[in-house]
ROSE-4610 file (N, C-alpha, C; in Angstrom, 1 decimal, always signed):
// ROSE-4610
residu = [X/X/X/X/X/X/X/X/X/X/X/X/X/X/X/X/X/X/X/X/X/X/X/X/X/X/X/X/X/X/X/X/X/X/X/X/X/X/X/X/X/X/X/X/X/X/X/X/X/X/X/X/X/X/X/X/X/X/X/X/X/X/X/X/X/X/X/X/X/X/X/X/X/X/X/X/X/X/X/X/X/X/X/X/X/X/X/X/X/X/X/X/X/X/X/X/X/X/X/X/X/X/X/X/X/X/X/X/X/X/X/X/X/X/X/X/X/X/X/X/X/X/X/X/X/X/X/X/X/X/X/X/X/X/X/X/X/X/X/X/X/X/X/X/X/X/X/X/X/X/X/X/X/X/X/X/X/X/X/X/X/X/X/X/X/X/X/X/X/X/X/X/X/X/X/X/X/X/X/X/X/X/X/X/X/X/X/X/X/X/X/X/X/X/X/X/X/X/X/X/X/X/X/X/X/X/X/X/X/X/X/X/X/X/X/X/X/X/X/X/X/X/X/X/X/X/X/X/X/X/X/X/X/X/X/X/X/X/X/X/X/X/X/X/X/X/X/X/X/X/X/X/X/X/X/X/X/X/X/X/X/X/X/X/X/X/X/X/X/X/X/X/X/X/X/X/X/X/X/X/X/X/X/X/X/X/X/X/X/X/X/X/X/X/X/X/X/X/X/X/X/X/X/X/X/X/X/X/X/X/X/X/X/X/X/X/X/X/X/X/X/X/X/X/X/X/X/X/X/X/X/X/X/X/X/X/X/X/X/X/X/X/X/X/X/X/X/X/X/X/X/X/X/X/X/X/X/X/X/X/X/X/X/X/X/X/X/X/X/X/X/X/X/X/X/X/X/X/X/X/X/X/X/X/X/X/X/X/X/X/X/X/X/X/X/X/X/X/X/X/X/X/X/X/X/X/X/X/X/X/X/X/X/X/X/X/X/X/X/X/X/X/X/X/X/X/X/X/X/X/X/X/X/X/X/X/X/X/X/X/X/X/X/X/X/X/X/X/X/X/X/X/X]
num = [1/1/1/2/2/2/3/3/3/4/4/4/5/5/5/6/6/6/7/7/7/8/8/8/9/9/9/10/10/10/11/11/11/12/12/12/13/13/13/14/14/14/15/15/15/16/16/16/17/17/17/18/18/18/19/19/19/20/20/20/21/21/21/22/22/22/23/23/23/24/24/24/25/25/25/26/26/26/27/27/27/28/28/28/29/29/29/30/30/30/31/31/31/32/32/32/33/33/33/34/34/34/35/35/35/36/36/36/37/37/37/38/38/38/39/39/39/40/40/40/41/41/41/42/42/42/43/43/43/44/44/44/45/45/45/46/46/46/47/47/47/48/48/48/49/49/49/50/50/50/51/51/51/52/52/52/53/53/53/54/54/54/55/55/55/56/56/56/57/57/57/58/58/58/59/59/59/60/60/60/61/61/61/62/62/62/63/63/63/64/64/64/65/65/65/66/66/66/67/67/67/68/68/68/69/69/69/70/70/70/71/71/71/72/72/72/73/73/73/74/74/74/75/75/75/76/76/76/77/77/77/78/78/78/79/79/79/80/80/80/81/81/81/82/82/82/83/83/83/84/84/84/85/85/85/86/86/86/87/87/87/88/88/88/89/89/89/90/90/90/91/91/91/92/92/92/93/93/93/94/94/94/95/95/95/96/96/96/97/97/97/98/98/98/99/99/99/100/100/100/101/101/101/102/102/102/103/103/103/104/104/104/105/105/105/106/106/106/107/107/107/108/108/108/109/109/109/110/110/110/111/111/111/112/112/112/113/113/113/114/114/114/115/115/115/116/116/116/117/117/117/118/118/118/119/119/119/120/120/120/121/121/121/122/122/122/123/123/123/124/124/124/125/125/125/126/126/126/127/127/127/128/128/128/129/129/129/130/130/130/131/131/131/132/132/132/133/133/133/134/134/134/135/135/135/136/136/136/137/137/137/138/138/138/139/139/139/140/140/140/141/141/141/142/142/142/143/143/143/144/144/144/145/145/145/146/146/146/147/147/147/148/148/148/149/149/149/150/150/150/151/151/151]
x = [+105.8/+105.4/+104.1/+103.7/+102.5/+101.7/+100.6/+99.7/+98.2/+97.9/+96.6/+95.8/+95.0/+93.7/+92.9/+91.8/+90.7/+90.2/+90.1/+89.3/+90.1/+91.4/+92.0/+92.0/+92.2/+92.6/+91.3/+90.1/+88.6/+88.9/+89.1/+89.3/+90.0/+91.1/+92.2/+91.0/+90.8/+90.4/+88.9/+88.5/+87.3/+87.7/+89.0/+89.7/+90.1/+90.3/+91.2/+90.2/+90.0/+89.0/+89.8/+89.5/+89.8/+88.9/+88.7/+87.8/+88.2/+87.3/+87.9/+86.9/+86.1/+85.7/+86.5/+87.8/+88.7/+89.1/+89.4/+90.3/+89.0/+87.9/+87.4/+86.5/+86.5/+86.2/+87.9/+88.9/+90.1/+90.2/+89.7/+89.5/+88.5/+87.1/+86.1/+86.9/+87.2/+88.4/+89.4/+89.9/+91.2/+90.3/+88.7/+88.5/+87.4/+87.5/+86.9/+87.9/+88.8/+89.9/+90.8/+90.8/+91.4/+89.9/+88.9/+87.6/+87.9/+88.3/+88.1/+89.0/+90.4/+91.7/+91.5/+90.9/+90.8/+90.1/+89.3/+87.8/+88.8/+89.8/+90.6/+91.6/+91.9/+93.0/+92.5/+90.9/+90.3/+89.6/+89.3/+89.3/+90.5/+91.7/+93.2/+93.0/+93.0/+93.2/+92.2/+91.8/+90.8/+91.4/+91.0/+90.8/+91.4/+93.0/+93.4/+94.2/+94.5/+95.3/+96.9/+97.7/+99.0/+99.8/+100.5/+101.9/+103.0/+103.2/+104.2/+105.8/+106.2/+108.1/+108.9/+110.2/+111.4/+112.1/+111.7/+112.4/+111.4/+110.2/+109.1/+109.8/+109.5/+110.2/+108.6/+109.5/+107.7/+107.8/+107.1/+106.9/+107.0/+108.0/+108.6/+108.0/+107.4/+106.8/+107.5/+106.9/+108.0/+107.6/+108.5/+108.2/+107.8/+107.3/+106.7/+104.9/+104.1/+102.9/+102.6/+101.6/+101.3/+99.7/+99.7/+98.5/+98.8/+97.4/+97.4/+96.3/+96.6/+96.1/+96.0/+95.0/+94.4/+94.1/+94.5/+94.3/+93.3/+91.6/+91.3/+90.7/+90.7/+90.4/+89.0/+88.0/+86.0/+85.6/+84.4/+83.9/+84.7/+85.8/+86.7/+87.0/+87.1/+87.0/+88.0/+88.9/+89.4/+88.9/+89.7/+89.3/+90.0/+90.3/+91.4/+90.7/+91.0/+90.2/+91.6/+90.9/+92.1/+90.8/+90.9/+90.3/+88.6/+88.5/+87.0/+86.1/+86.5/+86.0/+87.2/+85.9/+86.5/+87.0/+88.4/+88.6/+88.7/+87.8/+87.5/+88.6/+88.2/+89.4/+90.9/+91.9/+93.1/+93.1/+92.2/+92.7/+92.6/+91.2/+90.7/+91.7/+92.4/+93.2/+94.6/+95.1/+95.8/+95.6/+94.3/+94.1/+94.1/+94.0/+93.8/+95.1/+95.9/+97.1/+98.3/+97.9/+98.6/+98.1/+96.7/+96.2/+96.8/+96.6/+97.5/+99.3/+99.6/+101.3/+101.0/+100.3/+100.7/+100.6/+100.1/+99.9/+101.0/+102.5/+103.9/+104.5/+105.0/+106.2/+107.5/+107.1/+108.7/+108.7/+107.3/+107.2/+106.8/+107.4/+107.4/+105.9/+105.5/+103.9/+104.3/+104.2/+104.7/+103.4/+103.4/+102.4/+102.3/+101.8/+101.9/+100.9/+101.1/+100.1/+100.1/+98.8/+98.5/+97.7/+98.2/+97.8/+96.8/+96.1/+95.5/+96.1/+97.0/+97.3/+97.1/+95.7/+94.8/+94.5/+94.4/+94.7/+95.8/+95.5/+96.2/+97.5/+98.5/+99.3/+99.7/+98.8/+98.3/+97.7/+97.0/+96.0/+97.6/+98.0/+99.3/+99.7/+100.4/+101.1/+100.4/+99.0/+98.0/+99.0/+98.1/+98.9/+100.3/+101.0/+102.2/+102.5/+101.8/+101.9/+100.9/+100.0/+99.5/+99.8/+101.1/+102.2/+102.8/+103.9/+104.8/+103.9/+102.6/+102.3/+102.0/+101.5/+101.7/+102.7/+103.8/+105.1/+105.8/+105.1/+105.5/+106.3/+107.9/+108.9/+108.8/+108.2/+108.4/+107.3/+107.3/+106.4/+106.9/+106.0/+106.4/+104.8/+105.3/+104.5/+104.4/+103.0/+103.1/+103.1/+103.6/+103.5/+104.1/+103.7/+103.5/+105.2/+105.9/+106.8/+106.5/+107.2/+107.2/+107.6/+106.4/+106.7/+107.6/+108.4/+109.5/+108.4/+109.1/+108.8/+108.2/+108.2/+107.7/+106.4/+105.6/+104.7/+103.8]
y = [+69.3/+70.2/+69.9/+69.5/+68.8/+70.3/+70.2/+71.0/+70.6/+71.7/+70.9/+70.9/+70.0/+70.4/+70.9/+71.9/+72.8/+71.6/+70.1/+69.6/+69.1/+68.7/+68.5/+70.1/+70.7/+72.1/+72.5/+71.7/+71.9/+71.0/+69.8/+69.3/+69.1/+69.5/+70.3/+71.4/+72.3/+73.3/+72.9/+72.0/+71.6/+70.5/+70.2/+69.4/+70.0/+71.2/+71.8/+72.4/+72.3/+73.2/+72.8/+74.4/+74.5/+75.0/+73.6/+73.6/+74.3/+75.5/+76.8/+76.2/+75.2/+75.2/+74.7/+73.9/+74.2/+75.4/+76.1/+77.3/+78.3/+78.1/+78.7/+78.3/+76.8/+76.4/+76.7/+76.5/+77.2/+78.8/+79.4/+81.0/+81.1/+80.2/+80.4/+80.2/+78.8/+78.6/+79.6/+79.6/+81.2/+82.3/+82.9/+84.0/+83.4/+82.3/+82.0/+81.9/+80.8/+81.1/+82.8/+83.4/+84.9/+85.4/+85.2/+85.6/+85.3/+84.2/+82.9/+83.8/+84.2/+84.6/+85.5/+86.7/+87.8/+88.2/+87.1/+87.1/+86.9/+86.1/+85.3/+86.7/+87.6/+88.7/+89.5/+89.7/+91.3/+90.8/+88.9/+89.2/+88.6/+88.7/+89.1/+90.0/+91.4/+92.6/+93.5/+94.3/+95.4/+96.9/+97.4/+99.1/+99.8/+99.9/+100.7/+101.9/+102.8/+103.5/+103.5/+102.8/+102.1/+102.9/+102.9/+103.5/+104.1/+105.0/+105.6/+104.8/+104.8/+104.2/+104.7/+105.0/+105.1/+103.7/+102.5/+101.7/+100.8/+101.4/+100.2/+99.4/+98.7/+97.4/+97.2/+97.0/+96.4/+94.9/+94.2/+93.0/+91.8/+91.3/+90.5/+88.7/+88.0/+86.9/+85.6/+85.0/+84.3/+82.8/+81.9/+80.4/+79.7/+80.9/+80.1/+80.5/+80.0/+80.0/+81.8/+82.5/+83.9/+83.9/+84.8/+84.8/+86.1/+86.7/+88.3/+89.0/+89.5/+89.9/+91.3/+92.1/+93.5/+94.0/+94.9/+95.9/+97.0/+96.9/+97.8/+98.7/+100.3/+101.3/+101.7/+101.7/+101.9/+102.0/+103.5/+103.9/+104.0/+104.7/+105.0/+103.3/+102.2/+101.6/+100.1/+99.7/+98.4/+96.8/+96.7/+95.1/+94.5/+93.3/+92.5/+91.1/+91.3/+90.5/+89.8/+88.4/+87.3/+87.0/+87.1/+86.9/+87.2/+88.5/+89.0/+88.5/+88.0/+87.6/+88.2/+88.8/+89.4/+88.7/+89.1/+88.3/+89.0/+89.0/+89.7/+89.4/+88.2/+87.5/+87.6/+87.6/+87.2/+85.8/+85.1/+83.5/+82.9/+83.3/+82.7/+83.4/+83.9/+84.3/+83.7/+83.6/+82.4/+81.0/+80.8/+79.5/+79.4/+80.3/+80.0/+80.7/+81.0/+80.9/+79.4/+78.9/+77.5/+76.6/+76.6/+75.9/+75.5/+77.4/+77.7/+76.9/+77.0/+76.7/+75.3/+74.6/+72.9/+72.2/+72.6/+71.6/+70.6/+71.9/+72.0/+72.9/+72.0/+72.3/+72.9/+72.0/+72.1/+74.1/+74.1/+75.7/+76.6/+77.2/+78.2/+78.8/+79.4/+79.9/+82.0/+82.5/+83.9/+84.6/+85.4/+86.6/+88.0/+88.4/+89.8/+90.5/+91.8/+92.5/+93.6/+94.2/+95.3/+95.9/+96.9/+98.1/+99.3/+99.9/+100.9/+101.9/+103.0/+104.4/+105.3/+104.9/+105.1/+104.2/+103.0/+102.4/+102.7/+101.9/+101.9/+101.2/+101.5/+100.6/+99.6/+99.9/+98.6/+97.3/+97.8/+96.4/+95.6/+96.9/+95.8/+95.2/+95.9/+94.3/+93.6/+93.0/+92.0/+90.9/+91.7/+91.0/+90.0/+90.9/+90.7/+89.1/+89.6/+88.7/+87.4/+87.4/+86.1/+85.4/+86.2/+85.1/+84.5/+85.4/+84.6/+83.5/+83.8/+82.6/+81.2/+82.1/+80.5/+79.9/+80.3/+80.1/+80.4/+81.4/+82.2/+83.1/+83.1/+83.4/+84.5/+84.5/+85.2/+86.4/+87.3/+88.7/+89.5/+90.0/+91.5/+92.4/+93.7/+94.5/+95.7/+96.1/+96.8/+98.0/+98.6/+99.9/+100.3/+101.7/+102.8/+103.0/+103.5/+103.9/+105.4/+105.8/+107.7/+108.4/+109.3/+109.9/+111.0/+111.8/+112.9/+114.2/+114.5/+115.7/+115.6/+114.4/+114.3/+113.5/+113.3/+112.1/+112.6]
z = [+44.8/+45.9/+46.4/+47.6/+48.6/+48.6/+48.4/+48.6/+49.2/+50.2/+51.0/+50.8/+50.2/+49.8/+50.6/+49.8/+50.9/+52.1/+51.7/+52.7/+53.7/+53.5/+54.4/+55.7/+55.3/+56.1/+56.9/+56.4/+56.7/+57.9/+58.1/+59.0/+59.7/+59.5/+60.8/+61.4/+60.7/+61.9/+62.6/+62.3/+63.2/+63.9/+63.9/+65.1/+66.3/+66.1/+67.3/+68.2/+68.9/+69.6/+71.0/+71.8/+73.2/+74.2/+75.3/+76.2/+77.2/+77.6/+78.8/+80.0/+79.6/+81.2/+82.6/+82.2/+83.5/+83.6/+83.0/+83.2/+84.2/+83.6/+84.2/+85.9/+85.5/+87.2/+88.6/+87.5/+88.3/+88.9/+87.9/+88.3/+89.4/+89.3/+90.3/+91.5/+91.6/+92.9/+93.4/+92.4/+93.2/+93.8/+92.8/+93.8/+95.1/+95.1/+96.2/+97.5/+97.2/+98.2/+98.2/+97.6/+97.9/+98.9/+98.4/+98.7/+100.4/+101.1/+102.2/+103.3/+102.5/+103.6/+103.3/+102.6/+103.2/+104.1/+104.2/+105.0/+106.7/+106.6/+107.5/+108.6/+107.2/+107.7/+108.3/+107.8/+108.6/+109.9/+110.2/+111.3/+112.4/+111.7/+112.5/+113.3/+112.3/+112.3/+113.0/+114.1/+114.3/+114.3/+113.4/+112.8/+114.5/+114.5/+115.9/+115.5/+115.9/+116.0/+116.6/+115.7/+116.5/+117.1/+117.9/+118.9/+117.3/+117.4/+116.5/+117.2/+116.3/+117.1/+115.9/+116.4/+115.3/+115.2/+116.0/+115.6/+115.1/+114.5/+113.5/+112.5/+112.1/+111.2/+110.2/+109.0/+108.3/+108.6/+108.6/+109.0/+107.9/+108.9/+107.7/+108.1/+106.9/+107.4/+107.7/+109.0/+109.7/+109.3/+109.8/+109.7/+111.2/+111.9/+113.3/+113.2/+113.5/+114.4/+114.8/+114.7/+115.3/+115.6/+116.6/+117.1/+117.2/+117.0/+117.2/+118.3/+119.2/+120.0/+120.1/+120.0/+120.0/+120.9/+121.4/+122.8/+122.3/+122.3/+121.7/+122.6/+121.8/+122.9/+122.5/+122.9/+122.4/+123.7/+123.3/+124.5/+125.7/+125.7/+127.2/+128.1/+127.4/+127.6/+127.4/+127.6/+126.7/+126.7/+125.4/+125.2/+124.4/+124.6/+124.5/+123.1/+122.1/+121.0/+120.1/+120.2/+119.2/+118.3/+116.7/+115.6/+116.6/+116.6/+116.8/+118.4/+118.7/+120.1/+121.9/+122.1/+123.4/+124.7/+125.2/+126.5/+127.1/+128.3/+129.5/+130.8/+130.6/+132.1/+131.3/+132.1/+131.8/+131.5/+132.7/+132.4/+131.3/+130.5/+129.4/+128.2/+128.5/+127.2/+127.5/+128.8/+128.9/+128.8/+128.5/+128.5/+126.8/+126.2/+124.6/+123.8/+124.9/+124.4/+124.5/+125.9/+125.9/+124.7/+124.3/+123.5/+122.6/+121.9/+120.8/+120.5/+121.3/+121.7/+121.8/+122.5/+122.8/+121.1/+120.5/+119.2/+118.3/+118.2/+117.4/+118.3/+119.5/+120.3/+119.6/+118.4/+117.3/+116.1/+116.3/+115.5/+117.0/+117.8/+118.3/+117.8/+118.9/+118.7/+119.1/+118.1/+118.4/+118.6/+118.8/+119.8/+119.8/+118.3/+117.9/+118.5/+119.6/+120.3/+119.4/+118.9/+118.7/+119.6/+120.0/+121.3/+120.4/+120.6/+120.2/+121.0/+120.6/+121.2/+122.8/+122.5/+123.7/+124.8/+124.6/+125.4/+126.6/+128.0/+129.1/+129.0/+129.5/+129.1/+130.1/+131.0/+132.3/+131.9/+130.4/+129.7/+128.8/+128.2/+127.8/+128.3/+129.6/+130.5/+131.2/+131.2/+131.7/+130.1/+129.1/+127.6/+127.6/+128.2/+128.3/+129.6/+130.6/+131.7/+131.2/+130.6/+130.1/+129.1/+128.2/+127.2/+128.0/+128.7/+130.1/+130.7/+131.7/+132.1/+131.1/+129.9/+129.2/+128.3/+128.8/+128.2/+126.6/+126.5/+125.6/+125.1/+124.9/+125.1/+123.4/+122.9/+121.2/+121.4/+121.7/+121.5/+120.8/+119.8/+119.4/+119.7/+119.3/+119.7/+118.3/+117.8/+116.3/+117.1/+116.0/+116.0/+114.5/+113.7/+113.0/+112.8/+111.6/+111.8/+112.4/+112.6/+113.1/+112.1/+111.6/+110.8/+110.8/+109.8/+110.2/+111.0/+112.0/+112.2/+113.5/+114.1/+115.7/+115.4/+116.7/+116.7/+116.2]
């Protein structure tokens, strides 16, 4: 019957050792890149008050191209923001929507408007009229599901 001597067993366990410094330069990476795209989403996104609908949909993620454009309503006033920067003219937002679209003719470039509530809905269809001019055939439009009981 084989039996281990204390010194053998002594040197087994001073063999084994486990180096955590990848594991841990991996973790620094992940919260850096989660750190990078969230940074990425909030400026998608500006703090609106969406259109209520009964036919809202939750948003399901696509395999085309999106660009998000914000109809925002501040100081009695609107403005039209793609990732934090204001378009004043129509053209310049038509011009950075062809942009957008000429890169991958082959991935469709879609075109999510978020309207703020309050807003005009004269500023939407400027929105609206400068996908069309730049040949952008895929819009949707967010809105809120509607809650029970009226708007």
């Amino acid at each position: 019957m084989p039996t281990d001597s204390p010194n053998r067993s002594k040197s087994l366990a001073r063999e084994v050792e486990c180096d955590l410094t990848p594991m841990i330069d991996l973790v620094f990476l992940l919260i850096v890149f989660f750190l990078c795209v969230s940074d990425l989403i909030k400026q998608e996104y500006v703090q609106l008050t969406l259109p209520q609908s009964l036919a809202a949909a939750e948003d399901v993620p696509a395999h085309t191209r999106r660009v998000v454009v914000n109809v925002a309503w501040r100081d009695d006033a609107t403005e039209v923001l793609v990732r934090q920067k204001i378009y004043r003219r129509t053209e310049d937002l038509i011009e950075l929507l062809r942009a957008q679209a000429a890169p991958d003719p082959e991935r469709p470039l879609e075109v999510r408007i978020r309207a703020d509530r309050r807003a005009p809905y004269a500023r939407v269809q400027q929105v609206l009229a400068a996908c069309a001019r730049a040949g952008i055939a895929r819009i949707s439009i967010a809105a809120e599901p509607q809650k029970e009981g009226g708007i």
